[in-house]
N, C-alpha and C positions, 0 to 999 in steps of 0.2 A: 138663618144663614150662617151662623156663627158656628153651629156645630157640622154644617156641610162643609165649608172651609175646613173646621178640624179635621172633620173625617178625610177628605181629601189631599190636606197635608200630610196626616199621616200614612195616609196607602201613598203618596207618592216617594215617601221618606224611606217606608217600608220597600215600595220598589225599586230607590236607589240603589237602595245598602243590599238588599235581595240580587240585582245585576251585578254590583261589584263584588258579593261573595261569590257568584256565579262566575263572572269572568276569571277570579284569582284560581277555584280552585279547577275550573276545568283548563286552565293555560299553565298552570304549574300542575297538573294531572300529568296536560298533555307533554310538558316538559322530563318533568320525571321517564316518562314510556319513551320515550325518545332517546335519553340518555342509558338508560336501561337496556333497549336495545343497541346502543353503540356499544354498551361495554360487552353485550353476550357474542357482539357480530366482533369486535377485537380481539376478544378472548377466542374465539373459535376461528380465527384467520391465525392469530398465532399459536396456539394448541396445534393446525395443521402445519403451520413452518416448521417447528420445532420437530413435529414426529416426519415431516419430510428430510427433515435434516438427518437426525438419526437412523432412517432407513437408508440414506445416501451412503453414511460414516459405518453402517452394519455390511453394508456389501462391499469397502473397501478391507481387503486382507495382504499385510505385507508379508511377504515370504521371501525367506533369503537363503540363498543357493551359492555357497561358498565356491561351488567347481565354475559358476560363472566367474565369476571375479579370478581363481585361477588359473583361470581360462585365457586369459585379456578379453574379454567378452566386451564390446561396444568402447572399446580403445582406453580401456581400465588399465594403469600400469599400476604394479604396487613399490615400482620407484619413485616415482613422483611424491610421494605420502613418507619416506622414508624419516626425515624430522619431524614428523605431527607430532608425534608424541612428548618431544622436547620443546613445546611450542614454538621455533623457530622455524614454522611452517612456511616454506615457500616453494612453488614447485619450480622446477630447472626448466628452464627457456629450451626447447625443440634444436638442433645444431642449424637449420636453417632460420631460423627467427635472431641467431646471432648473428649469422654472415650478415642478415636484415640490415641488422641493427649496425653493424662496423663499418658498413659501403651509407647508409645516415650521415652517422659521425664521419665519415671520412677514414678509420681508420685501417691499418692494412697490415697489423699487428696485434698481440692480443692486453690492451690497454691497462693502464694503472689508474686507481681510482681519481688520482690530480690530475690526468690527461682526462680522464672523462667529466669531471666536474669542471677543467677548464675550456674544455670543447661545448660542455651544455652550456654554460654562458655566455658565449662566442654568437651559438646558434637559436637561441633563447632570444637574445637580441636582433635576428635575421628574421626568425620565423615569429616574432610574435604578432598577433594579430591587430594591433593595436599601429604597429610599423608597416606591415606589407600589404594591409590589405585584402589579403586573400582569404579570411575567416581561420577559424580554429585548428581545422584538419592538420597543421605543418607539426602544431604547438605539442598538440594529443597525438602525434607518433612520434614527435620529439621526448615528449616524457613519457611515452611507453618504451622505447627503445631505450634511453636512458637507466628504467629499471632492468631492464634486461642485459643488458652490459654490467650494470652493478652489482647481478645475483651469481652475474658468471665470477668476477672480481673477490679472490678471496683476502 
């Protein structure tokens, strides 16, 4: 009996350690093939982005046509851009966007910069939205017309 026990000790010891080499190496097999395919299926999702991108960026061509722009083509003025280069870039306010802007303020003359910085905080406090109630819209053409009044002021 003594050596049926052994014998059957050992095939069972044998088939433990036999199932757990088995299960480790076919479950990290299976792991392995799995991630292997992740990386060949993200490599080839981006390998196609990438060459979708550059066939986008190969069929855009900028072409520049000076007699448009001489032209006033699409309401291009090349007054407007007249200080770029001095970087005191600002373009001049439309003549009606000023009239806009002086019937705002109130004014009915063509103002001085302490009449318009005394009249913005006049109406600064009327329109703000925090006092009237009415949301932001008074506040945001208050200080756009404001700048505009200020670019006309030399």
């Amino acid at each position: 009996m003594n050596s049926i026990d052994y014998f059957f000790g050992r095939l069972i010891r044998f088939s433990i350690l036999f199932f757990i080499l088995y299960m480790i190496f076919t479950n990290f097999g299976t792991f392995l093939i799995v991630i292997t395919v992740f990386i060949i299926l993200g490599y080839y999702f981006i390998y196609k982005k990438i060459q979708k991108i550059r066939e986008q960026q190969s069929h855009f061509q900028f072409h520049f046509n000076a007699k448009d722009f001489q032209q006033g083509a699409q309401g291009f003025r090349f007054e407007d851009f007249q200080n770029f280069q001095s970087g005191n870039f600002q373009a001049q306010p439309q003549f009606g966007e000023v009239q806009k802007a002086k019937e705002f303020f109130g004014f009915t003359h063509s103002p001085t910069k302490e009449e318009i910085k005394k009249r913005y905080k006049e109406l600064a406090r009327k329109y703000h939205p925090d006092i009237n109630n009415q949301g932001d819209a008074l506040m945001k053409d208050l200080n756009h017309y404001r700048d505009v009044l200020m670019s006309t002021v030399s």
